[in-house]
N, C-alpha and C positions, 0 to 999 in steps of 0.2 A: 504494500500500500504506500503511497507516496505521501511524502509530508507537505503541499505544498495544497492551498483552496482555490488557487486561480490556472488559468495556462503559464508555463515562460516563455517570455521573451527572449529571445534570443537576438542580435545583431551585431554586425561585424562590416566592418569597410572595406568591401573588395572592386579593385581599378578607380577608384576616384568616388563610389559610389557605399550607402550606406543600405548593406541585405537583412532584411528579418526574416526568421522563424520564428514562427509560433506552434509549442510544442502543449497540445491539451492534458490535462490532469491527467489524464486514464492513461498516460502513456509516459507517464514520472515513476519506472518504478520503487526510485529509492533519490532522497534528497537530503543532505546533510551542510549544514553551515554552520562552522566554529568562528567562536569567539577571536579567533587567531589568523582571520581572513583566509581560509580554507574552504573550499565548496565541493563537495562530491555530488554527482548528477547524474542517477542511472535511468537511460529512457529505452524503451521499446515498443517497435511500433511496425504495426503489420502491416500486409495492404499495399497498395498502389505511394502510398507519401512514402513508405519507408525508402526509396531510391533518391527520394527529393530530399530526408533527412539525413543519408548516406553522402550524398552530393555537397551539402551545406558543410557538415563537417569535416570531409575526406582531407589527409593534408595541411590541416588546420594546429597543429600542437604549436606552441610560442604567438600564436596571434590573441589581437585583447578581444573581448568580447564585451559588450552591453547586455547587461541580465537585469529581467524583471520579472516578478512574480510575488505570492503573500505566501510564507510558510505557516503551515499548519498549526504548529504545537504552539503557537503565541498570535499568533494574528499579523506576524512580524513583515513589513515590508522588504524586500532583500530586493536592491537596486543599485549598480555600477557596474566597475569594470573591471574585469577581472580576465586575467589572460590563463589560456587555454594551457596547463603545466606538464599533462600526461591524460592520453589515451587509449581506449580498450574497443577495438568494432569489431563486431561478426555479424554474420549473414547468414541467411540459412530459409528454406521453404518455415513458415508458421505454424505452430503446434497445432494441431488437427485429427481427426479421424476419419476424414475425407479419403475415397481412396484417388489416387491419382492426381491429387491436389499438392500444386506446388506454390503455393501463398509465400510470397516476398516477406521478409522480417528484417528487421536489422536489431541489432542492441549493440549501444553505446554505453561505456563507462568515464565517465569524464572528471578530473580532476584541476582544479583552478585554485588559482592566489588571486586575493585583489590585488591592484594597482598601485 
């Protein structure tokens, strides 16, 4: 279950130009921010966007990012910038029981410092 009551924001400045993502709750599934400017951000997400969330991030470790969203356990607004420190992606068909079904997934483990 994710800690967080809103979507995140995501944005990042690529060629001159400022890109958001917006990653919905249901697909936060672990989110952690310490008091020591540390953000752990586990998301997964099935379906047709998981290429377009794979694409946003691919590549991305040492760039800043603009994060927005409310964490759960406090009501807590968690807003700035915070550069991308260390990553974890895989890919893989979507947990199912479909037979012959090859559903797109991605999951990201994402680790950041503030600024």
């Amino acid at each position: 279950m994710a800690d967080v009551m809103e979507p995140v924001t995501f944005g990042r400045e690529t060629e001159g130009s400022i890109r958001d993502l917006i990653v919905p709750e249901e697909f936060i599934k672990d989110f952690h921010f310490s008091t020591d400017g540390y953000l752990m951000i586990m998301v997964r997400v099935t379906g047709g966007d998981s290429m377009r969330v794979r694409d946003f991030f691919e590549g991305t470790e040492g760039e800043v990012f603009t994060l927005k969203t409310v964490e759960s356990n406090h009501g807590k607004e968690i807003f700035g910038k915070f550069v991308l420190d260390d990553m974890y992606m895989d890919e893989g068909p979507g947990l199912g029981v479909d037979i012959n079904q090859e559903q797109a997934m991605v999951r990201i483990i994402m680790d950041f410092k503030t600024v």
